[in-house]
C-alpha positions as semicolon CSV with decimal commas, in nm:
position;residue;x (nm);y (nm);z (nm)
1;X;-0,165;2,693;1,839
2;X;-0,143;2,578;2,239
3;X;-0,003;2,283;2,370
4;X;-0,410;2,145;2,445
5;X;-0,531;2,247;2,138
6;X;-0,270;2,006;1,946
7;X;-0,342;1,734;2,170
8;X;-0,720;1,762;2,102
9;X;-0,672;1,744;1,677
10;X;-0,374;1,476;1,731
11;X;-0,584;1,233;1,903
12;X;-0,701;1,001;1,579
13;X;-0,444;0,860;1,432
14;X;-0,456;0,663;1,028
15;X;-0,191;0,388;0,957
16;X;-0,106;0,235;0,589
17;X;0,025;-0,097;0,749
18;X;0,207;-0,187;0,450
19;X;0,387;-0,484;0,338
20;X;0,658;-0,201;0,178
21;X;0,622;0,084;0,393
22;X;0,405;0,227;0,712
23;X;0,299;0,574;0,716
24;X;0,102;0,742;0,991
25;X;-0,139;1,017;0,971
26;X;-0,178;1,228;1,291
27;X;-0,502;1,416;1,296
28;X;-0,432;1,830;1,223
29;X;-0,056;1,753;1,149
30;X;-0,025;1,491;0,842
31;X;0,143;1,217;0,760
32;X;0,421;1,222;1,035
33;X;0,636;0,889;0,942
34;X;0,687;0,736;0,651
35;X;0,975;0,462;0,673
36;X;1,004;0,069;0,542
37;X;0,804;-0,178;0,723
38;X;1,137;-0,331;0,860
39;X;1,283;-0,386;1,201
40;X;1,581;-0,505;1,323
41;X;1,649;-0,719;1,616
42;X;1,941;-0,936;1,786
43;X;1,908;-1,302;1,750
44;X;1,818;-1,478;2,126
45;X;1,727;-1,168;2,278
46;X;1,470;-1,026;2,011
47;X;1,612;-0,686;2,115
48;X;1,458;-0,464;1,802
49;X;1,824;-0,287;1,733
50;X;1,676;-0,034;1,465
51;X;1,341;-0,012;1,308
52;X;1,236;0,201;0,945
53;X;1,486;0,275;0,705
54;X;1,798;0,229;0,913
55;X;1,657;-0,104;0,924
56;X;1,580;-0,142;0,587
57;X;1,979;-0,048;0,542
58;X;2,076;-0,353;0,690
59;X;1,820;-0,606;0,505
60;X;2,071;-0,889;0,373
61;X;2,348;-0,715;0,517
62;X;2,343;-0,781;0,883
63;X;2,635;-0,970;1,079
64;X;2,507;-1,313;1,227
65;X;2,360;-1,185;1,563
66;X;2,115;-0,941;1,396
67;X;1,793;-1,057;1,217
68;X;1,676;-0,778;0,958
69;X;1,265;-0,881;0,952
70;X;0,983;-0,737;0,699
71;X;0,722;-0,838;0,954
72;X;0,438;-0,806;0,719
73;X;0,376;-1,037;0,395
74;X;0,136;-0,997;0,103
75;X;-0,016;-0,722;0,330
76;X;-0,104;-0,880;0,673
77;X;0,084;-0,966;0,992
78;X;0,360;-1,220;0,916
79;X;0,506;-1,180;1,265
80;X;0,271;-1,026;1,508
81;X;0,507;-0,974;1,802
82;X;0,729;-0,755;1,591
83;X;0,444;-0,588;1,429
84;X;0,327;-0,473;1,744
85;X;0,707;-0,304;1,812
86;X;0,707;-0,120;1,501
87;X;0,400;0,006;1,589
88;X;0,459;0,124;1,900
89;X;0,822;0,261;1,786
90;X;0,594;0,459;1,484
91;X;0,321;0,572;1,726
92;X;0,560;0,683;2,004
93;X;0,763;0,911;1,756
94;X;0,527;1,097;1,617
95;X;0,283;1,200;1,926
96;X;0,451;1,437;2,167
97;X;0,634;1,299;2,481
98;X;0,384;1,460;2,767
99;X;0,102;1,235;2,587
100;X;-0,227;1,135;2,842
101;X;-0,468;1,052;2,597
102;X;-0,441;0,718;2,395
103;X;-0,520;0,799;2,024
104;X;-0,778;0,636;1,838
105;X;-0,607;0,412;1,527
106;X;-0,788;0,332;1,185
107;X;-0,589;0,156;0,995
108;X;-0,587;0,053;0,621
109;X;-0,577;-0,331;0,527
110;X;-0,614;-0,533;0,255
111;X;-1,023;-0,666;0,189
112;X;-0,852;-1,022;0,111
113;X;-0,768;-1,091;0,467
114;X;-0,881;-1,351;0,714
115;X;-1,109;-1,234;1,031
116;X;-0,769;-1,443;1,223
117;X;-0,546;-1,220;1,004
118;X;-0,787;-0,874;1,116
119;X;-0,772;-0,929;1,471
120;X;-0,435;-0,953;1,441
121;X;-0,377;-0,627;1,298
122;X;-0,650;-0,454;1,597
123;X;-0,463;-0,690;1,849
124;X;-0,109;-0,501;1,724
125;X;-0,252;-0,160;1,761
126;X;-0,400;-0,214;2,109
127;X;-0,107;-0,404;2,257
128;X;0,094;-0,080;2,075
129;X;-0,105;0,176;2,273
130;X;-0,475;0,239;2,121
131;X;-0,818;0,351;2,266
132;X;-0,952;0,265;1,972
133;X;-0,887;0,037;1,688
134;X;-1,144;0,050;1,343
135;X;-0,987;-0,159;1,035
136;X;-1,137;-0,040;0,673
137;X;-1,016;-0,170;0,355
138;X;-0,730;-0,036;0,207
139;X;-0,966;0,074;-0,143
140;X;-1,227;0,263;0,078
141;X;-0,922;0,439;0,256
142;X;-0,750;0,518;-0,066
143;X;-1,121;0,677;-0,200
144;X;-1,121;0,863;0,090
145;X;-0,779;0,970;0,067
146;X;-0,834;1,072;-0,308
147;X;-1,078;1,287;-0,236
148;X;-1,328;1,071;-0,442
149;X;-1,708;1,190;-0,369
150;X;-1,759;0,863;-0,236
151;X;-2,095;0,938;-0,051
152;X;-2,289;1,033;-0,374
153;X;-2,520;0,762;-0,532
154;X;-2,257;0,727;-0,809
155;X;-2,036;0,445;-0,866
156;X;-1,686;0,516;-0,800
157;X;-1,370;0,222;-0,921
158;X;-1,051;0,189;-0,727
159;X;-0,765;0,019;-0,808
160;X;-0,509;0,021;-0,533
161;X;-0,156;-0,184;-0,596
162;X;0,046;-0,225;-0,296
163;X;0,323;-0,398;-0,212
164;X;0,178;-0,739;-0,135
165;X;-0,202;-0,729;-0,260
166;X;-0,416;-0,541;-0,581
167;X;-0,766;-0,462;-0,410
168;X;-1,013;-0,333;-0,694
169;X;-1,330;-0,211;-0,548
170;X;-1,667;-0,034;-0,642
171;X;-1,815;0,208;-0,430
172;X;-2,124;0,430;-0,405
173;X;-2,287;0,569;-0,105
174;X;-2,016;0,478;0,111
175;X;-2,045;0,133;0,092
176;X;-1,805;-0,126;-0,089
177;X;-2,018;-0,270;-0,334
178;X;-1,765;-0,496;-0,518
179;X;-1,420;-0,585;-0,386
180;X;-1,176;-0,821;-0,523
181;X;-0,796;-0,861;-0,397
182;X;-0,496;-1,060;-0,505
183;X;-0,234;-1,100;-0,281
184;X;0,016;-0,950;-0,586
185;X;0,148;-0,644;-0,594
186;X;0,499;-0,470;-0,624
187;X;0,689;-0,728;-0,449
188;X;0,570;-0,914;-0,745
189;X;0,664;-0,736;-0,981
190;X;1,009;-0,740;-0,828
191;X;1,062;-1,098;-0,815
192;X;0,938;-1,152;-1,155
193;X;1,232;-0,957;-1,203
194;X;1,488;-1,136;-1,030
195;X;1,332;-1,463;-1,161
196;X;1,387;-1,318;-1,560
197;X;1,743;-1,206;-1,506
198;X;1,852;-1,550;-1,334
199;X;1,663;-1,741;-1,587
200;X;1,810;-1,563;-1,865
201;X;2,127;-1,429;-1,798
202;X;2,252;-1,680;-1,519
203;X;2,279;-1,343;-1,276
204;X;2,146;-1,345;-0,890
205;X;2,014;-0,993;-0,832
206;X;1,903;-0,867;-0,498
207;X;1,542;-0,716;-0,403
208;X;1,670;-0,335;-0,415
209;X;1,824;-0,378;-0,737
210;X;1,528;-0,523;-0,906
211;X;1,332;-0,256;-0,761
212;X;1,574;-0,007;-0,914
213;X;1,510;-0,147;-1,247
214;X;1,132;-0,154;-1,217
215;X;1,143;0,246;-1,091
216;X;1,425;0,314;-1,357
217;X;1,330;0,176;-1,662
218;X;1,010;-0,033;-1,608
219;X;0,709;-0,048;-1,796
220;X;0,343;-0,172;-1,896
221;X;0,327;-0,072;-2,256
222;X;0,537;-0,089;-2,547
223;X;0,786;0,289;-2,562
224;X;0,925;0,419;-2,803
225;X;1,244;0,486;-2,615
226;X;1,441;0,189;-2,549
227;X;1,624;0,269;-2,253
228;X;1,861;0,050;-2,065
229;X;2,025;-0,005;-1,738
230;X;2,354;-0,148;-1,586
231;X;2,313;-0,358;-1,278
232;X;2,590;-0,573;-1,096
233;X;2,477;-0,933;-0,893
234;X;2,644;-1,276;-0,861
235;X;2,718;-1,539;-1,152
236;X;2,511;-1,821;-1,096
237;X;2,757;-2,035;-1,228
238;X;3,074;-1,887;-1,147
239;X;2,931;-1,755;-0,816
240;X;3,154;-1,461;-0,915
241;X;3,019;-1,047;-0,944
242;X;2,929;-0,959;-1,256
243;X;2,766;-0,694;-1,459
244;X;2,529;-0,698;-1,688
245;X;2,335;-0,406;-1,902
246;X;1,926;-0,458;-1,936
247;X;1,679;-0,297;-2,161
248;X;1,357;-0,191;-2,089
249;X;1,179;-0,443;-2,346
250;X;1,348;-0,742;-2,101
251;X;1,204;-0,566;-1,834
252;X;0,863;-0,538;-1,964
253;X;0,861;-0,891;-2,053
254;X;0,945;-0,990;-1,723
255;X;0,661;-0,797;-1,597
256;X;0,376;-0,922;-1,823
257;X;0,277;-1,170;-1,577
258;X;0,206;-1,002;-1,279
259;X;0,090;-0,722;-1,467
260;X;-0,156;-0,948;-1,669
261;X;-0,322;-1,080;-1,307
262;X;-0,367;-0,759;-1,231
263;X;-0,540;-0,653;-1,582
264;X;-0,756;-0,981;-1,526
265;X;-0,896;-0,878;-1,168
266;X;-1,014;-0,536;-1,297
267;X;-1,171;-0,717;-1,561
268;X;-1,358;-0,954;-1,375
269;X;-1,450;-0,683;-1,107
270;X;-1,603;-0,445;-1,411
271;X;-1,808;-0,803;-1,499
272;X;-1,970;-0,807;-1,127
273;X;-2,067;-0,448;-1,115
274;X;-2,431;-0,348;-1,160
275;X;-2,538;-0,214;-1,494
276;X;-2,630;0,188;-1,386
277;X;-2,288;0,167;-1,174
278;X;-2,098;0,035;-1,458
279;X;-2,199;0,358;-1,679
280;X;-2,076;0,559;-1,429
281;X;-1,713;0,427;-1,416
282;X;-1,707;0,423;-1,790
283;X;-1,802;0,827;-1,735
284;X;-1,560;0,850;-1,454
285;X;-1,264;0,636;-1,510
286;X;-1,084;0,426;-1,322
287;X;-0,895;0,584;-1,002
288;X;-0,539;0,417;-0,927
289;X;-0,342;0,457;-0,577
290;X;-0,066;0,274;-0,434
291;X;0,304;0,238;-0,539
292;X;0,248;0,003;-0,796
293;X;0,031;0,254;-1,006
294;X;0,349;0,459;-1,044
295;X;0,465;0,151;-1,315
296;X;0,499;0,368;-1,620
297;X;0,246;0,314;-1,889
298;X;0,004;0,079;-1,668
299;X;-0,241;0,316;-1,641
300;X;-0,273;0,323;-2,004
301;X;-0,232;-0,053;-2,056
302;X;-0,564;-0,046;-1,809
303;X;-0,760;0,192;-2,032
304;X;-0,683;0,009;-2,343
305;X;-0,750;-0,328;-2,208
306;X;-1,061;-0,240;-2,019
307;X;-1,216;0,051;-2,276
308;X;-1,298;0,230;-1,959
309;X;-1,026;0,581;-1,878
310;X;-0,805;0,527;-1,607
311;X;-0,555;0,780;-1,436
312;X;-0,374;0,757;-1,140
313;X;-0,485;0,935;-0,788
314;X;-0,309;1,298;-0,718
315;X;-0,080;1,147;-0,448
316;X;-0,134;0,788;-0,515
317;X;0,127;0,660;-0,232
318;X;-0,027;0,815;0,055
319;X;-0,386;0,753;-0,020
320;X;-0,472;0,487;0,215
321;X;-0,279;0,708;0,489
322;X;-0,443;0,977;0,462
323;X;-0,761;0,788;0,384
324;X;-0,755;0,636;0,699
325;X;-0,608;0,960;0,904
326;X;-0,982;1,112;0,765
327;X;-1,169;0,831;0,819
328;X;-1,365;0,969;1,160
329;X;-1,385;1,307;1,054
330;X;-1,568;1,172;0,691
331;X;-1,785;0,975;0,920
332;X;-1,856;1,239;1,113
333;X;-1,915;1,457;0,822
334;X;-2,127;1,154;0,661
335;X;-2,367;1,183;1,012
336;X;-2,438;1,480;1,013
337;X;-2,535;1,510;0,672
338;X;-2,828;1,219;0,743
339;X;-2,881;1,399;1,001
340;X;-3,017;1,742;0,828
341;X;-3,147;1,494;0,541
342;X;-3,362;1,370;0,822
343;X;-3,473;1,631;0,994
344;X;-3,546;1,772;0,629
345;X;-3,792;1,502;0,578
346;X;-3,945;1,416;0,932
């Protein structure tokens, strides 16, 4: 392939601006990047000093003239300056260095958002180095990235847990025809974490080690494996280290709340959707994406609350990115086939 010819497909690019992690989709290459949304800068001089998983590395660890910052929170721009950094930092290593052409950007955010908190997000990607800015809800990139028909006069569910927000949408014909969002998601479930163990067991655990525990041996349902876990924080008494061994039942208690919220949005969302669309989601199940749909046993605990199937999406955490990294070409795609209808019928 030539040197033009890559510059022609690599011109769109898809971001999953995510409160976790960003990944970027560069048109006829793939996801390119896929790092922590974290950036590192000195204190004074706002100097970013790493950005992505080095950065992530020094989250809570950094000496007093470095500031580790997660610039986004519960999905949208927290710190907009710093945002538009990590952008550019993302953008700038994954196109080539002899770029001319500014790519066009689509990326994925949550439906819950403020117009303020949208133009933010286009704001970032233009100051960052865009042509072209379109922002789509994360759901209809995560359809789009699951390969879900979502053109077809069928109704279609998606359930997509980030980070910071659940977005449970309905969609036929290419439209969204009902979207809820709760800004709740895996961060969530990792502080109800740290909240149980303090609560109960008088330990201070960090954010990585909760999240270790919720990968490890979290879960939605009941198992019939108990398995357990050994994790080391501070007394909360003593102030002292200590460890401390956890089941998996302690865990899934500590997780029924968040977990619950979520159950209770898919719920309500199944209770606004139109009769004939309704039948079709019982036919077709429920479609989950996101990190969060990787909690063992919650797709079942979905299905068994709801009475409609649910499974989770064939590469649930890079839906919305590639979702979004489609987005033109689907639209393109989507035109062309109205167009022949059309002409069909004129």
């Amino acid at each position: 392939m030539g040197f033009g010819k890559s510059l022609s497909l690599s011109s769109d690019i898809g971001i999953d601006l995510g409160t976790c992690n960003t990944l970027v989709y560069v048109g006829g290459r793939g996801i390119c990047a896929n790092e922590p949304s974290v950036v590192a800068v000195e204190r004074g001089t706002r100097k970013v000093v790493a950005v992505g998983e080095e950065a992530r590395r020094m989250l809570w660890k950094t000496p007093g003239d470095i500031i580790a910052i997660r610039p986004l929170r519960d999905g949208v721009i927290a710190d907009p300056e710093t945002t538009e950094r990590m952008i550019r930092y993302f953008v700038q290593r994954v196109l080539p260095r002899r770029w001319f052409v500014k790519p066009r950007m689509v990326i994925g955010v949550p439906a819950c958002i403020t117009e303020v908190e949208e133009r933010a997000v286009q704001d970032a990607a233009y100051k960052a180095g865009a042509r072209e800015v379109k922002v789509i809800p994360e759901s209809l990139a995560a359809a789009i990235g699951a390969n879900i028909p979502i053109y077809e006069p069928a109704g279609h569910m998606v359930c997509d847990i980030g980070g910071g927000t659940s977005e449970i949408s309905v969609i036929s014909l290419g439209g969204m025809v009902v979207t809820n969002a709760i800004r709740l998601g895996g961060d969530e479930f990792d502080e109800a974490i740290m909240k149980h163990v303090r609560t109960v067991h008088n330990l201070i655990i960090g954010e990585r080690t909760a999240e270790e525990l919720k990968k490890s041996i979290g879960n939605a349902t009941p198992d019939k494996k108990i398995e357990k876990m050994e994790v080391k924080g501070t007394d909360a008494i003593t102030g002292l280290p200590r460890r401390l061994e956890i089941d998996s039942v302690e865990v899934r208690e500590a997780l029924q709340e968040p977990i619950n919220a979520i159950v209770e949005e898919i719920k309500r969302t199944l209770g606004q959707t139109p009769p004939e669309l309704a039948a079709d989601i019982v036919e077709r199940g429920i479609v989950m994406t996101g990190g969060g749909s990787l909690l063992k046993g919650l797709d079942t605990l979905i299905a068994n609350e709801t009475g409609v199937p649910c499974f989770k999406a064939e590469d649930p955490l890079n839906c919305v990115c590639l979702g979004a990294g489609m987005y033109f070409e689907h639209m393109k795609s989507k035109n062309n086939s109205r167009n022949i209808y059309n002409s069909m019928n004129a």
